[in-house]
C-alpha positions in Angstrom: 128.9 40.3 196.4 126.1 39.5 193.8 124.6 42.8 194.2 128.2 44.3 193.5 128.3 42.3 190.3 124.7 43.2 188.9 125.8 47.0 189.7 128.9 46.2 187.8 126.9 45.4 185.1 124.1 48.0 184.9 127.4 50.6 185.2 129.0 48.9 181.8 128.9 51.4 178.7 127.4 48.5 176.6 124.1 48.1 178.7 123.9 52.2 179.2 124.3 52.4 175.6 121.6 49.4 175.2 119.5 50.9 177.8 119.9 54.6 176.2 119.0 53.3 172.5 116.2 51.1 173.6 114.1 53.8 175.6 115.3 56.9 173.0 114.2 55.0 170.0 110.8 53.6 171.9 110.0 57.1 172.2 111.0 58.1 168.8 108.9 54.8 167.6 105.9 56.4 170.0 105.9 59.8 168.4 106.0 59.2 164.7 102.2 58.2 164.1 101.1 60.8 166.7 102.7 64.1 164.8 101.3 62.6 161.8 97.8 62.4 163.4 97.6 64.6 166.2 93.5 64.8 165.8 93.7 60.7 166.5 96.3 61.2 169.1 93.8 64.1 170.5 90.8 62.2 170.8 92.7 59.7 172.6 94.1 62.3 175.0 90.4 63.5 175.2 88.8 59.4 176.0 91.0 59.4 179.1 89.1 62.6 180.7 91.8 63.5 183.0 92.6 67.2 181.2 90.4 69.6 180.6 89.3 70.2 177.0 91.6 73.7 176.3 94.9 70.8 177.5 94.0 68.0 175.5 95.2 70.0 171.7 98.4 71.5 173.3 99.1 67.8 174.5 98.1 66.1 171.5 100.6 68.8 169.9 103.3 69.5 172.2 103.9 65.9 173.9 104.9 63.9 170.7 107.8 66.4 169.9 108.5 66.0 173.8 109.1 62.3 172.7 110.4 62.5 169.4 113.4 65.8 170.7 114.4 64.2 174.6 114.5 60.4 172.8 116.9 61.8 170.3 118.7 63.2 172.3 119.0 59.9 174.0 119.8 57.8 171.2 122.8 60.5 170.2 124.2 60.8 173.9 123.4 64.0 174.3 121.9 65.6 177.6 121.4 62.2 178.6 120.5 62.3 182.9 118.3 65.4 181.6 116.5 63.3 178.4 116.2 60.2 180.7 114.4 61.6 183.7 112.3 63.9 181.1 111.2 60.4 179.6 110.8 59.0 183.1 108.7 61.5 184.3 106.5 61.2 181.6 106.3 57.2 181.9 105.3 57.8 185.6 102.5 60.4 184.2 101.3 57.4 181.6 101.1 55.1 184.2 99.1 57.1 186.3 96.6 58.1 183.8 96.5 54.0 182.6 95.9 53.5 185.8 93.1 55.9 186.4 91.3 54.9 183.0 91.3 51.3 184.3 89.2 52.6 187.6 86.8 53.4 184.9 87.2 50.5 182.6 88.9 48.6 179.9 91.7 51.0 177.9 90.7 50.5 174.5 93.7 51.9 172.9 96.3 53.7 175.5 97.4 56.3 172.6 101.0 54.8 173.0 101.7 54.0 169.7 99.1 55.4 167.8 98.2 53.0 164.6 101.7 51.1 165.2 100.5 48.2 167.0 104.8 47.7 168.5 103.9 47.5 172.1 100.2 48.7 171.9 97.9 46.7 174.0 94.3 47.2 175.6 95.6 45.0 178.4 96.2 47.3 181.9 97.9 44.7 182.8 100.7 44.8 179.9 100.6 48.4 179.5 101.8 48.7 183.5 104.4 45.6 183.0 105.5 47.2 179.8 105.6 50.7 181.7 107.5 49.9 184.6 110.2 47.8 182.1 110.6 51.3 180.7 110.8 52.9 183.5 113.2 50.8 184.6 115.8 51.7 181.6 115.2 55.3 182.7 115.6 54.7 186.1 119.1 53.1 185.4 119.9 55.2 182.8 119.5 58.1 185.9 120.4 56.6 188.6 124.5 54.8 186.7 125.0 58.8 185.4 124.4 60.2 188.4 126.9 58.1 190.4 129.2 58.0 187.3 129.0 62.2 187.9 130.0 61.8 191.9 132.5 59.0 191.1 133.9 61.7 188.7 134.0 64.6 191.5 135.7 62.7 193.9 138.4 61.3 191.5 139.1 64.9 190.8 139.1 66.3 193.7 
């Protein structure tokens, strides 16, 4: 019965909206300061040696455009189970590659946020808390549209 109601609630267009805005326009936030610095953002992507040095430019390019385009196109509504587990996925990635850098020491500055210290930390421990929140939005975001989608083929059928 209570699980029924906290369903009900995740499925409600005001917290799919919420969740929608929050996570497109964290990503948004996240990609401003790293197109306007992609060397900074680079040698960030470089500190975490987890890509080989030809991979670390075309990320420091291409990922903050991933950001800035799919949490967009979340904040508008549009393409949004495709936008949310493209933003998922790359959560999961950030976590694992926190995760890894913190096998080999403090994270100094995760790259999140660039110079915007919203949400920055050098604490593992907030970064993952702070990642799985995240996660969390996409994975309701995902997992509400896709039953929303079955709900809508069986009504129709």
């Amino acid at each position: 019965m209570v699980g029924t109601k906290i369903i009900k609630i995740f499925k409600s267009k005001g917290i799919q909206l919420a969740a929608r805005l929050i996570l497109g326009s964290i990503f948004i936030y996240a990609s401003i300061d790293k197109i306007a610095f992609p060397e900074e953002f680079a040698k960030i992507v470089q500190s975490y040696n987890i890509l080989p040095d030809f991979l670390v430019k075309i990320t420091a390019l291409v990922l903050p455009w991933i950001e800035l385009f799919f949490g967009i196109f979340l904040v508008i509504g549009l393409f949004v189970k495709k936008s949310a587990i493209i933003l998922t996925s790359l959560l999961f990635i950030f976590l694992i590659a926190s995760g890894i850098q913190a096998t080999k020491g403090p994270i100094e500055d995760c790259g999140c946020f660039g110079k915007m210290p919203f949400l920055s930390s050098s604490n593992t421990f907030i970064l993952i808390i702070r990642d799985f929140v995240f996660i969390s939005l996409g994975l309701m975001i995902i997992l509400v549209e896709n039953h929303m989608k079955s709900t809508q083929r069986i009504l129709s059928s």
